[in-house]
GUMAR-43908 format. One record per atom (N, C-alpha, C): residue in one letter; z, y, x. Coordinates in steps of 0.02 Angstrom, whole numbers, padded with zeros to 5 digits, always signed. Layout:
GUMAR-43908
AZYX/...
END
This chain:
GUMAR-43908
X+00893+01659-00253/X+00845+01620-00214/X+00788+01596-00260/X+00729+01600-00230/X+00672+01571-00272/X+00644+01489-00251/X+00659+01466-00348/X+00655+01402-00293/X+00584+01377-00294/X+00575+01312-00258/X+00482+01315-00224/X+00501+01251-00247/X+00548+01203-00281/X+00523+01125-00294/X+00587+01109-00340/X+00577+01091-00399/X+00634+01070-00442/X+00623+00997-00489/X+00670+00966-00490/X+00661+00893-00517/X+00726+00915-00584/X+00679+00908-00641/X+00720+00901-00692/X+00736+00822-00720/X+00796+00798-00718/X+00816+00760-00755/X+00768+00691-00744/X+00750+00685-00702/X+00710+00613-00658/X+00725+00562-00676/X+00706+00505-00727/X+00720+00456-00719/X+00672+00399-00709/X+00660+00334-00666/X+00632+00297-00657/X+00665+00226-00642/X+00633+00173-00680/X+00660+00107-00689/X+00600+00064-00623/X+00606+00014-00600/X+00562-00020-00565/X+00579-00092-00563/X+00533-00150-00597/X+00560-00209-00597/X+00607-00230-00644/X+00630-00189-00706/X+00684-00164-00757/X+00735-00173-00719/X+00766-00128-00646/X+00808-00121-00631/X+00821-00034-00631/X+00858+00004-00647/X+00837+00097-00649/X+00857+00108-00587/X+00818+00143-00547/X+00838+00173-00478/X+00825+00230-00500/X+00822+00275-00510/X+00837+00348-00532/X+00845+00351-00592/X+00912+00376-00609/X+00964+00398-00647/X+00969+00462-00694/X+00917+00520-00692/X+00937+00570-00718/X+00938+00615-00669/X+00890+00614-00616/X+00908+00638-00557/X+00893+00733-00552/X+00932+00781-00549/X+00917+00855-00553/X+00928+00890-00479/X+00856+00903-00429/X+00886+00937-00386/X+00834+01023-00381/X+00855+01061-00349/X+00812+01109-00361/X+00824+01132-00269/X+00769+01132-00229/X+00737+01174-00172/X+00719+01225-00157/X+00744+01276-00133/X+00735+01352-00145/X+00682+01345-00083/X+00647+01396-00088/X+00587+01412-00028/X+00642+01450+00017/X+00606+01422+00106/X+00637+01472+00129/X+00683+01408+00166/X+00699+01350+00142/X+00757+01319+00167/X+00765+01255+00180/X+00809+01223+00231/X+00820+01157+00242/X+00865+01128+00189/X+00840+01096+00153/X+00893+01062+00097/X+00888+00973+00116/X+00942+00967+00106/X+00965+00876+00144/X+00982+00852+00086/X+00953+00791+00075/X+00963+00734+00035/X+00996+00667+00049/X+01064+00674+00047/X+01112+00631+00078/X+01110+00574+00039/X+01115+00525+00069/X+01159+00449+00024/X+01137+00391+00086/X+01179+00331+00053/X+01196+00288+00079/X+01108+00245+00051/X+01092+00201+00103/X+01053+00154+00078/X+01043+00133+00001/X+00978+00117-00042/X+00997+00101-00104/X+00993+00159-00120/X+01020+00230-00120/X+01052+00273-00161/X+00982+00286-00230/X+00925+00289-00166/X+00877+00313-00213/X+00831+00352-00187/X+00844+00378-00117/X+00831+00462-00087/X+00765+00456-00062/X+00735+00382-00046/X+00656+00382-00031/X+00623+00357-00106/X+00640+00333-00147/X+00625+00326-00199/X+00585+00416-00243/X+00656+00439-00233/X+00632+00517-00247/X+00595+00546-00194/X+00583+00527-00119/X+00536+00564-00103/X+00463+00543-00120/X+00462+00484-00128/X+00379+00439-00157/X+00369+00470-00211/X+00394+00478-00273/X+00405+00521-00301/X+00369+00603-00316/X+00400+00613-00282/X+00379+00702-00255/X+00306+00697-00209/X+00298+00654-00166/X+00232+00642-00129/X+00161+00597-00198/X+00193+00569-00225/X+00154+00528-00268/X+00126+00460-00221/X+00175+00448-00179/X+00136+00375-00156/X+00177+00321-00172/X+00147+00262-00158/X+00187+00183-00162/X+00191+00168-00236/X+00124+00197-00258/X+00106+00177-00334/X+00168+00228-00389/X+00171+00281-00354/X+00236+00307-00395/X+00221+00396-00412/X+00173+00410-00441/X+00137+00468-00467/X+00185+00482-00502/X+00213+00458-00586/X+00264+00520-00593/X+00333+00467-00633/X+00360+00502-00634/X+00437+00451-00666/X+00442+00435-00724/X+00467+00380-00768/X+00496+00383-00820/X+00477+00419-00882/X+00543+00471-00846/X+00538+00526-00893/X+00554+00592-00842/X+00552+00663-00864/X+00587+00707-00830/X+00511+00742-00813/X+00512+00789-00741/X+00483+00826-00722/X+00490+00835-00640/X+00448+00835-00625/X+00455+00882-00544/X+00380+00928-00553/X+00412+00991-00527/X+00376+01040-00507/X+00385+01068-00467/X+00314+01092-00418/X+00305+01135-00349/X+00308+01190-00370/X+00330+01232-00362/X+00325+01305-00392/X+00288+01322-00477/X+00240+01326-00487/X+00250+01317-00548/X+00199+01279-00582/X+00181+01224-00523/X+00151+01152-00552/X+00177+01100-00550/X+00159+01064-00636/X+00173+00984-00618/X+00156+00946-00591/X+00184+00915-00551/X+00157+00856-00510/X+00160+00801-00536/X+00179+00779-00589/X+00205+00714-00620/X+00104+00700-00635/X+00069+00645-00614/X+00019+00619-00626/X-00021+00636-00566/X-00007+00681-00513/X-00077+00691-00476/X-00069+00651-00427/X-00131+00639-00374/X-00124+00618-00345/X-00119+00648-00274/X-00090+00603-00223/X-00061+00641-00163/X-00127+00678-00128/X-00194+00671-00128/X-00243+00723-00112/X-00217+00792-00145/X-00212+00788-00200/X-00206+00856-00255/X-00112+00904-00233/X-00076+00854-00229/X-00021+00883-00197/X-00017+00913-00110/X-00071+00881-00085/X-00085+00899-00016/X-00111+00971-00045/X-00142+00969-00063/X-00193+01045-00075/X-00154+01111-00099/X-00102+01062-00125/X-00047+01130-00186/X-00024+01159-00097/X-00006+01094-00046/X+00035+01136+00003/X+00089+01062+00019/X+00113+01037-00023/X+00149+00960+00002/X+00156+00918+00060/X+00177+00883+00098/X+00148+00854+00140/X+00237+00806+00147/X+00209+00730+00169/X+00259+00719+00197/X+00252+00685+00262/X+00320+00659+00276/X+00330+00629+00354/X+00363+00568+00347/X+00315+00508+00351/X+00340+00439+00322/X+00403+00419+00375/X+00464+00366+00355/X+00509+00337+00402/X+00482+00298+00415/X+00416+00260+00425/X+00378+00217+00462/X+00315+00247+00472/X+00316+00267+00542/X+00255+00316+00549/X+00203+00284+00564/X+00131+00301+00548/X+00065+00269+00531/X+00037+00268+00600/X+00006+00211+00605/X-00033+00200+00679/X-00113+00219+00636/X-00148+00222+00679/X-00220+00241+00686/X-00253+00211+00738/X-00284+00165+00729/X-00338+00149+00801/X-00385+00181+00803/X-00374+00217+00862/X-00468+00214+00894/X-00454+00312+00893/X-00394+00342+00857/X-00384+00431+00863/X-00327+00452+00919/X-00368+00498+00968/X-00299+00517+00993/X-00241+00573+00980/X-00207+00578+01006/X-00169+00626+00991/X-00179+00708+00973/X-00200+00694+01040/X-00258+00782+01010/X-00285+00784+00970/X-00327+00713+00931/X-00380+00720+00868/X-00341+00731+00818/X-00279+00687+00821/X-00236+00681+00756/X-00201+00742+00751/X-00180+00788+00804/X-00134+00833+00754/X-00205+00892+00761/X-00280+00901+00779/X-00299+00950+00765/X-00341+00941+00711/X-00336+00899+00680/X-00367+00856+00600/X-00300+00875+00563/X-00242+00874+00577/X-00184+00864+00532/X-00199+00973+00546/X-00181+01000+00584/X-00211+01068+00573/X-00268+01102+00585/X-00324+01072+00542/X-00369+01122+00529/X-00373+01164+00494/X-00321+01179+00440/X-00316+01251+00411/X-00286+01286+00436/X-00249+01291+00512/X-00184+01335+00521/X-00224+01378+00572/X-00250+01410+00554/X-00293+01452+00632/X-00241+01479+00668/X-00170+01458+00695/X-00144+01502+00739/X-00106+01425+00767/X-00147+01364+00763/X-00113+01295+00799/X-00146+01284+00856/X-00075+01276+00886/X-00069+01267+00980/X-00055+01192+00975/X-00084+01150+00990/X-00065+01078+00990/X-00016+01044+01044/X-00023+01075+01108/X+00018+01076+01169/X+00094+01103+01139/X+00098+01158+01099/X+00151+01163+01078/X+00203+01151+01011/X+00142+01110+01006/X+00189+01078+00923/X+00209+00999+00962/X+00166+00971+01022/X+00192+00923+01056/X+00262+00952+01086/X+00267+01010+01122/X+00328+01032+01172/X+00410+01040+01144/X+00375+01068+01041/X+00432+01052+01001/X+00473+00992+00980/X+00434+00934+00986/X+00457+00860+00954/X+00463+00833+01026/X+00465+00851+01081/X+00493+00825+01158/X+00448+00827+01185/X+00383+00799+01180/X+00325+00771+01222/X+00291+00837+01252/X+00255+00810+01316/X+00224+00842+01351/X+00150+00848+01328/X+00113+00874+01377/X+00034+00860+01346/X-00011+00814+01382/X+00039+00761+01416/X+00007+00724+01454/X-00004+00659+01393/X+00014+00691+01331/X+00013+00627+01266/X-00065+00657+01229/X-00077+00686+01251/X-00154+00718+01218/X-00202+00659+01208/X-00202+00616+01253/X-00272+00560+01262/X-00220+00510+01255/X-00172+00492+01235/X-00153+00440+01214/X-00166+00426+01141/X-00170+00366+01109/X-00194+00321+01057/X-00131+00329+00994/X-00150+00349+00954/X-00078+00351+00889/X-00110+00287+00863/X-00066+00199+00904/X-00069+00160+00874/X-00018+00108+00919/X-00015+00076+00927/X+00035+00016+00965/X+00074+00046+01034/X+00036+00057+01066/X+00030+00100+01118/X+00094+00131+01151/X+00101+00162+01087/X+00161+00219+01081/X+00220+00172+01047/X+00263+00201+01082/X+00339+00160+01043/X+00351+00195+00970/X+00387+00161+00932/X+00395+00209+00876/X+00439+00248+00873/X+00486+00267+00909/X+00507+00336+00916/X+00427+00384+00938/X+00414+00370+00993/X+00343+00418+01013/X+00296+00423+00974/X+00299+00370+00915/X+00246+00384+00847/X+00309+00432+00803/X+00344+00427+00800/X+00394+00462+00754/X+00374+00546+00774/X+00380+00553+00846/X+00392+00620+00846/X+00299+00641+00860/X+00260+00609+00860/X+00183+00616+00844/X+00207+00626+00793/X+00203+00607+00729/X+00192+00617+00663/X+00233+00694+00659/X+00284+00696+00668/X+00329+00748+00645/X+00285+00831+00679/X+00255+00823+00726/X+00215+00873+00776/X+00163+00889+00720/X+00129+00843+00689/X+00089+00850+00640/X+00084+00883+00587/X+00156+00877+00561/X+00190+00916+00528/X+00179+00985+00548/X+00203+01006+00614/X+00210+01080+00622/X+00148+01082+00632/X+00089+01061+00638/X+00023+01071+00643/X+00010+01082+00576/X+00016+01062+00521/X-00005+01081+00466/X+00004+01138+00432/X+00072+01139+00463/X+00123+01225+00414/X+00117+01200+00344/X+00147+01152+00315/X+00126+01162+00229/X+00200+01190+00224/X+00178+01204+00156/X+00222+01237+00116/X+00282+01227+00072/X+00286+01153+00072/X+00340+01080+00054/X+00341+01046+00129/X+00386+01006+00194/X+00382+00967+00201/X+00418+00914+00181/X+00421+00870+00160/X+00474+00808+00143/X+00482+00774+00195/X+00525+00765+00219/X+00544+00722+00289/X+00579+00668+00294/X+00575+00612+00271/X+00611+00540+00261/X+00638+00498+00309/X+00698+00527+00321/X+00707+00508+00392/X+00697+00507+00437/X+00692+00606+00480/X+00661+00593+00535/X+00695+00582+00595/X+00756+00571+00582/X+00787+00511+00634/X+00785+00446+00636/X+00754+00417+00609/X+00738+00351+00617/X+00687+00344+00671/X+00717+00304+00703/X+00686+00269+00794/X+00680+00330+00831/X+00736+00371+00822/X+00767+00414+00863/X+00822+00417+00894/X+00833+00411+00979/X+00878+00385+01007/X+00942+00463+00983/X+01016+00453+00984/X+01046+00510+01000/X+01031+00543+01025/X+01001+00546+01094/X+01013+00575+01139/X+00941+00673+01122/X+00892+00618+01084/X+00836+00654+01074/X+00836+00702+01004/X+00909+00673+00984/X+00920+00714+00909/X+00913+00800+00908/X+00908+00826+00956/X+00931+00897+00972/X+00866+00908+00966/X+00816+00879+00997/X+00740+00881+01007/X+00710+00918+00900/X+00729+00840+00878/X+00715+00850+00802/X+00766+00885+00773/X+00824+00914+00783/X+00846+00979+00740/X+00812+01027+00739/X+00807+01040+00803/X+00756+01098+00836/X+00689+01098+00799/X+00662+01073+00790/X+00589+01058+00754/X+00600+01064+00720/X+00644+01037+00674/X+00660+01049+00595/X+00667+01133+00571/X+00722+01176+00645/X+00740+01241+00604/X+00656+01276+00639/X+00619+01247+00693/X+00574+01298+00693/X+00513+01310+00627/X+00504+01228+00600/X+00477+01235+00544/X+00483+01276+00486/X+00557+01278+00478/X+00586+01328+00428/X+00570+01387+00447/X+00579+01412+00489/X+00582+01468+00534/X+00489+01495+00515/X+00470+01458+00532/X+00388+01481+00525/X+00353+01477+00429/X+00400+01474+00388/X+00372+01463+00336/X+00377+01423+00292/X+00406+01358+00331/X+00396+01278+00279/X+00473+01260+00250/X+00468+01263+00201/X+00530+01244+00166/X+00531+01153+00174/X+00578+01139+00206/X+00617+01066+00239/X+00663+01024+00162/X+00626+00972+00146/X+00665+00916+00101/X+00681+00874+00150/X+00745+00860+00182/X+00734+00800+00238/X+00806+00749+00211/X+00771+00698+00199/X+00796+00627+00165/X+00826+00599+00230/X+00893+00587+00221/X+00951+00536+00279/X+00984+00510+00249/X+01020+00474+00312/X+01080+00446+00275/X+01146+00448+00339/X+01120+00511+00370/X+01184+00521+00411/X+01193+00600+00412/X+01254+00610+00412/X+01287+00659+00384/X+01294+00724+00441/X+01292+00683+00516/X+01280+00743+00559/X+01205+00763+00570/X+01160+00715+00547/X+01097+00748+00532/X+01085+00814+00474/X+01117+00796+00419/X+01120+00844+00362/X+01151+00913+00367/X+01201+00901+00426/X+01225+00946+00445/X+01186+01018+00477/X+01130+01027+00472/X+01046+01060+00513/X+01040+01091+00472/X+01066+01071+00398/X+01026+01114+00341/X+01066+01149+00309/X+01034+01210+00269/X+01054+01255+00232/X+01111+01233+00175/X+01092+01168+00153/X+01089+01167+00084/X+01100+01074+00113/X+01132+01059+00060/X+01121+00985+00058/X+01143+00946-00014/X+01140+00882-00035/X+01129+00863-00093/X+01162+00800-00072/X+01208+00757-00109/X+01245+00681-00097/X+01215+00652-00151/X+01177+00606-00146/X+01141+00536-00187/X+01199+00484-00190/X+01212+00466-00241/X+01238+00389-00245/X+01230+00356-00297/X+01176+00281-00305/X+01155+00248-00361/X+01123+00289-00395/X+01062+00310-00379/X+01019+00351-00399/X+01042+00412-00453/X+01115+00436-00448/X+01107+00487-00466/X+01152+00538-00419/X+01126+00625-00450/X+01171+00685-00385/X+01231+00686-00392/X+01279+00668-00331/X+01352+00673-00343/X+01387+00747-00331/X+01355+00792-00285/X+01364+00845-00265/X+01305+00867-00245/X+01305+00947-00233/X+01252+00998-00195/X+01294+01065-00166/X+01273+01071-00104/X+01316+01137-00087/X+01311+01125-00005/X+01364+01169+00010/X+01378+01163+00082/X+01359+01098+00126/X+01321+01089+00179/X+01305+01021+00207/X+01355+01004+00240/X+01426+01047+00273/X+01476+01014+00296/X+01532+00960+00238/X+01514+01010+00172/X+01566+00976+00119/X+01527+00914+00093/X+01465+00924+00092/X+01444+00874+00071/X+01443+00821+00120/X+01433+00826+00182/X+01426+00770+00220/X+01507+00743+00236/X+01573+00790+00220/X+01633+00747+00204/X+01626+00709+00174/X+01609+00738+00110/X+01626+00675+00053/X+01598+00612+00070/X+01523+00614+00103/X+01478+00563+00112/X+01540+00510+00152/X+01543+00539+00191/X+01586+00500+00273/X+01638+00466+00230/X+01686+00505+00200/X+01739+00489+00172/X+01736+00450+00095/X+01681+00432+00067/X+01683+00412+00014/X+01639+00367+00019/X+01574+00406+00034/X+01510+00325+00036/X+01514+00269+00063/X+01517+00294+00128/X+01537+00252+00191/X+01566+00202+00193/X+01628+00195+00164/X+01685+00167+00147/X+01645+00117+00084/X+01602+00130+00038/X+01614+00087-00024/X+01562+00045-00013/X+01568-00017-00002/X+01535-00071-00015/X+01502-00071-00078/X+01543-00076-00135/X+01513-00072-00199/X+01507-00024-00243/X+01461-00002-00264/X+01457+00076-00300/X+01539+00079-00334/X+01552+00148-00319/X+01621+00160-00339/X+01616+00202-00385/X+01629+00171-00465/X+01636+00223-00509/X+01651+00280-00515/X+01736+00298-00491/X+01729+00364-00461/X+01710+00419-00442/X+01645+00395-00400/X+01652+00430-00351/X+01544+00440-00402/X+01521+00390-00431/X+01469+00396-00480/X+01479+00445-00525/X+01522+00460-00556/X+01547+00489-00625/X+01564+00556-00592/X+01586+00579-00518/X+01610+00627-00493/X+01592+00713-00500/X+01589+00736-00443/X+01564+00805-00458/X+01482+00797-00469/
END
């Protein structure tokens, strides 16, 4: 497999407390890879990180690279351009743009974007076209705006930070689906959770705990361990830190 995003040996302190540990994951193009852990672990930390926002351009020490650039110092304009993009767990209001403006601004490079149907993938109809991406909309309905945006862009990284958050169960099928059509069309999927039948979507998955990797492999084995080990520990469990 060729991979399209690798984090060597990541470490970052904040506040002199270390939230990333030494952190090593590698993203093959081509694939949904899941970034499991419990709250705390670290897993939006590393996606700010990889995006360069929330004042967090590059780590410590270590490396991340997009294929075969560093990203450690640029800024998130310059990672947009490599191909990057992410999908915040608190999705951005906009006054005064509608829906149609926002995802055909979010794809103006993709000359083959249907906006009606990057809405039809994330649930919505196109009766959300002239609606307002700002209060308006509940934040699930900004959630799956933003995520549509996404498939409007086609980049070539997406990072996805929870895109079940202010997503009812019932609509989860909605965002798997989106997730494998993205893959499906080109975009290699980083998608940051912390539930284990979400992770379950992807190729590939990765267990975070206390900012460093406890496992990588299968998303069913990994999301055992999660259930059966994280879940359970109130307090970081040595164990299970020091583990595979």
């Amino acid at each position: 497999m060729e991979p399209i995003l690798t984090v060597n040996d990541v470490k970052l302190t904040i506040d002199g407390r270390p939230i990333l540990k030494g952190v090593n994951l590698v993203v093959n193009k081509g694939e949904i890879h899941a970034v499991l852990g419990p709250n705390g672990a670290g897993k939006s930390t590393l996606a700010s990180l990889i995006m360069g926002i929330n004042d967090l351009k590059e780590p410590d020490s270590g490396e991340i690279v997009f294929k075969d650039k560093l990203l450690n110092g640029l800024e998130i304009s310059e990672r947009a351009k490599l191909g990057v993009t992410l999908a915040w767990q608190e999705p951005a209001r906009f006054e005064g743009i509608t829906v149609e403006e926002y995802l055909k601004l979010s794809g103006r490079n993709n000359p083959d974007l249907d906006v009606v149907e990057c809405l039809e993938l994330v649930g919505l109809d196109c009766s959300y076209l002239n609606r307002f991406v700002d209060d308006t909309l509940s934040g699930g309905e900004r959630k799956r705006v933003e995520l549509a945006s996404v498939l409007a862009m086609r980049p070539e990284l997406a990072v996805l930070d929870e895109p079940d958050s202010g997503i009812d169960f019932a609509s989860m099928e909605d965002i798997a689906n989106m997730i494998r059509t993205m893959r499906d069309r080109g975009t290699t999927v980083l998608m940051i959770t912390h539930r284990e039948e979400i992770a379950e979507i992807a190729d590939r998955a990765t267990l975070m705990c206390d900012g460093k990797v406890v496992q990588t492999g299968d998303p069913k084995e990994v999301g055992g361990k999660f259930k059966n080990m994280c879940v359970k520990c109130e307090v970081r469990n040595p164990e299970l830190v020091g583990g595979e």
